[in-house]
C-alpha positions as CSV (number, residue, x, y, z in Angstrom):
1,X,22.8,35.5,-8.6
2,X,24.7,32.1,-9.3
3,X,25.2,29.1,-7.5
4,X,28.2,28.5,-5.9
5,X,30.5,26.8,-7.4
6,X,30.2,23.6,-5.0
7,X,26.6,23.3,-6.1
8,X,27.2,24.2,-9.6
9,X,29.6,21.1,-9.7
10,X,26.9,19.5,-7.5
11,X,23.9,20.4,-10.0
12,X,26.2,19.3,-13.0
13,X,27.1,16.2,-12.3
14,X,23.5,14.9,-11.0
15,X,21.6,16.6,-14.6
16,X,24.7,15.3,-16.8
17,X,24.0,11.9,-15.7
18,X,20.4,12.2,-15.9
19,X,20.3,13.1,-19.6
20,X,22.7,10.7,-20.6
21,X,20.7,8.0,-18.4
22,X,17.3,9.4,-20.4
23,X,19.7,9.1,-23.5
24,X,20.2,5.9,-23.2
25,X,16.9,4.6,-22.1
26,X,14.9,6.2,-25.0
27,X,17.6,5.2,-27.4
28,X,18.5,8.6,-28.5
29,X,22.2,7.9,-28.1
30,X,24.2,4.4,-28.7
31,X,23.7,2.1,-26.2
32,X,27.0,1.6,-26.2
33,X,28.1,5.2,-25.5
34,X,30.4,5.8,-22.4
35,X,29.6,8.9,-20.2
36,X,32.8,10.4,-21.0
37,X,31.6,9.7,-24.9
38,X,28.5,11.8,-24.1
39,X,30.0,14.7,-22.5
40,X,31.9,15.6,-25.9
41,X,29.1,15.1,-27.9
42,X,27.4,18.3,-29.2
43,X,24.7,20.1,-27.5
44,X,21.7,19.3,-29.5
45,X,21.9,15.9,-28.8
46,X,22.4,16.5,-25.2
47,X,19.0,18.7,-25.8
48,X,17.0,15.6,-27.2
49,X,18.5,13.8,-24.1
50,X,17.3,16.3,-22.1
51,X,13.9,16.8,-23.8
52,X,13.3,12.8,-22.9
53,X,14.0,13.1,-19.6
54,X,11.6,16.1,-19.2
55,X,9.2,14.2,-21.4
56,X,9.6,11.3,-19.6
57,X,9.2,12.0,-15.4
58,X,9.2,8.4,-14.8
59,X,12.9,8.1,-15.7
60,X,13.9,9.9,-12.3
61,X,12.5,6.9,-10.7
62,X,14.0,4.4,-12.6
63,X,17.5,6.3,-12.7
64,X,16.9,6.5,-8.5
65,X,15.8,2.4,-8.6
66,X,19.2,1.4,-10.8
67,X,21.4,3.7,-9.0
68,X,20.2,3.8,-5.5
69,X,23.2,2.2,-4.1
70,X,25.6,4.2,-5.2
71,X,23.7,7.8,-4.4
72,X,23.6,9.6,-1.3
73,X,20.6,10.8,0.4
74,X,21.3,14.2,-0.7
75,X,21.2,13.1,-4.3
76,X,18.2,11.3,-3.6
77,X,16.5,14.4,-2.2
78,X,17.8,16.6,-5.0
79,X,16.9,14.4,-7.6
80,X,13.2,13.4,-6.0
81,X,12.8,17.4,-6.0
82,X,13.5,17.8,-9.9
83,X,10.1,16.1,-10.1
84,X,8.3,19.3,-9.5
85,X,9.8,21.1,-12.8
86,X,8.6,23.7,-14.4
87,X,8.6,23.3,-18.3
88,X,7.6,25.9,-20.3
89,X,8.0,29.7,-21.9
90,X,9.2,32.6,-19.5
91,X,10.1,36.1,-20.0
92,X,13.5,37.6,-17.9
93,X,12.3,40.6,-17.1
94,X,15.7,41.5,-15.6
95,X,18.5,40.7,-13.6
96,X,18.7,41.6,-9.8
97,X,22.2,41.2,-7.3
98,X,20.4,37.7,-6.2
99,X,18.8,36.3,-8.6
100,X,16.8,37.4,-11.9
101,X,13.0,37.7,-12.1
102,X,10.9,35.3,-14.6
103,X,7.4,35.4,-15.4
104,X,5.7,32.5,-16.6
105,X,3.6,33.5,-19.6
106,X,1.5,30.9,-19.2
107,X,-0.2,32.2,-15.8
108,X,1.9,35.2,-14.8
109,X,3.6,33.5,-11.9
110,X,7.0,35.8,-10.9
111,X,9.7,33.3,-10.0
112,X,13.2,34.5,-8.5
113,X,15.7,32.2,-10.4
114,X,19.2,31.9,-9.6
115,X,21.9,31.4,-12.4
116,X,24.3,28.5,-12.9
117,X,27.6,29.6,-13.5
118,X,27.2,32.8,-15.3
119,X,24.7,35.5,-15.0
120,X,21.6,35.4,-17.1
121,X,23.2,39.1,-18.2
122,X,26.1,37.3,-19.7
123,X,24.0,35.8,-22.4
124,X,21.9,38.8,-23.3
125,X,22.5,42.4,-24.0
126,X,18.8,43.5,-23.2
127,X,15.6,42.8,-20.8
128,X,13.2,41.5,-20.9
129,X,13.5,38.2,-23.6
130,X,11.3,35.6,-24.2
131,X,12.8,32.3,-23.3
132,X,12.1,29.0,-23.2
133,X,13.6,26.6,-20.4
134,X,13.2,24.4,-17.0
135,X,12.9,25.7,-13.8
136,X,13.8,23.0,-11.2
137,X,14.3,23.6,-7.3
138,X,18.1,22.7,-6.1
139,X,19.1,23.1,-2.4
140,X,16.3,25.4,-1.5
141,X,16.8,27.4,-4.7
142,X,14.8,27.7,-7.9
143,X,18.0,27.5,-11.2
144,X,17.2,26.0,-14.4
145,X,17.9,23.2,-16.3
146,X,20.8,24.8,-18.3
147,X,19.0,24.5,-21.2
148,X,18.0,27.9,-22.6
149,X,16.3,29.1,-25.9
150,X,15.6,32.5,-26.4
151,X,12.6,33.7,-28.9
152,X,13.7,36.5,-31.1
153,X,11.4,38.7,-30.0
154,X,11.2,42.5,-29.3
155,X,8.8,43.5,-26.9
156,X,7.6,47.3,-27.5
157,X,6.8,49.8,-24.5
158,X,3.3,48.2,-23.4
159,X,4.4,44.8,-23.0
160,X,7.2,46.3,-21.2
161,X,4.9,48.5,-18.4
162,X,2.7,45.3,-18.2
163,X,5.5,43.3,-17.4
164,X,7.2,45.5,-14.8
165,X,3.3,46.0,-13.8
166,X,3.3,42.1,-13.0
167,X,6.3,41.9,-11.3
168,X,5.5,44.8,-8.9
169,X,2.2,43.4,-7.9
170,X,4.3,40.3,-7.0
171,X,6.6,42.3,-4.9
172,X,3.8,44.3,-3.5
173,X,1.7,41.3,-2.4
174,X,5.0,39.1,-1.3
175,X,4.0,36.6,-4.4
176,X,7.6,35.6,-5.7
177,X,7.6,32.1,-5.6
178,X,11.5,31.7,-4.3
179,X,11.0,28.1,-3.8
180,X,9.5,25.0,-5.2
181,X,8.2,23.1,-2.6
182,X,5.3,21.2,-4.5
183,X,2.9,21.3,-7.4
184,X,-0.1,22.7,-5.0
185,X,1.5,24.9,-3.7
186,X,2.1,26.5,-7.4
């Protein structure tokens, strides 16, 4: 259910230097700031970095433009791919030995989502919860930004059969989205 820790370093590396690159470009951290500056600094600032860059798409082209000599292909291709993001609330309805299952709650879409370095069960004691977060696609894989907020929210019985009752229709009608390949075919 996580990456392996070759991509994880992988994956790190490129979004580190993404959000410090949106950090710097919309001014929410000194200009002056070295990378090894930003990696100490606390994590709601790194979260308003991040917020920028997911505000702000075009970044990822500009970060590709000013860096393209020093990236490899892969990067390109990995970074090019965090273009098709998903932003937005999902509920974890549980954890599975690959990956765990997320619905979006704003259209019911089932998404199989692999962890980063520890499992999604790690940081919560119960399923579902309400969370808020990016889904990106990495190396063929659907993980998430590594930015997570959970809601404080409870969900009763009924909520609970209807969203077991989404994620078996899913299953039933092979509609897990495993993959994101583009925004139409969302």
């Amino acid at each position: 259910m996580i990456l392996t820790e070759t991509e994880y370093r992988d994956f790190i590396s490129i979004h580190l230097n993404l959000i410090y690159y949106a950090g710097l470009e919309k001014a929410v951290i000194d200009p002056n700031m070295t990378f090894a500056q930003f990696l100490k600094l606390k994590l709601d600032v790194k979260t308003k970095c991040r917020d920028q860059l997911n505000k702000n798409s075009y970044l990822l082209d500009s970060f590709l433009k000013d860096y393209s000599d020093s990236l490899t292909t892969e990067k390109i291709n990995i970074i090019q791919g965090f273009k098709q993001k998903i932003d937005g609330d999902f509920i974890i309805l549980k954890c599975l030995k690959d990956n765990a299952i997320f619905i979006d709650t704003n259209d019911q879409k089932v998404y199989a989502v692999k962890a980063l370095s520890d499992r999604f069960d790690t940081f919560f004691n119960f399923f579902p919860v309400y969370v808020n977060t990016t889904l990106i696609p990495f190396n063929g894989k659907i993980i998430y930004d590594g930015f997570l907020t959970s809601h404080k929210v409870m969900f009763g019985k009924n909520y609970r059969f209807e969203f077991n009752e989404i994620y078996k229709n899913a299953k039933q009608n092979d509609a897990i989205i495993r993959t994101i390949l583009n925004n139409t075919s969302l």
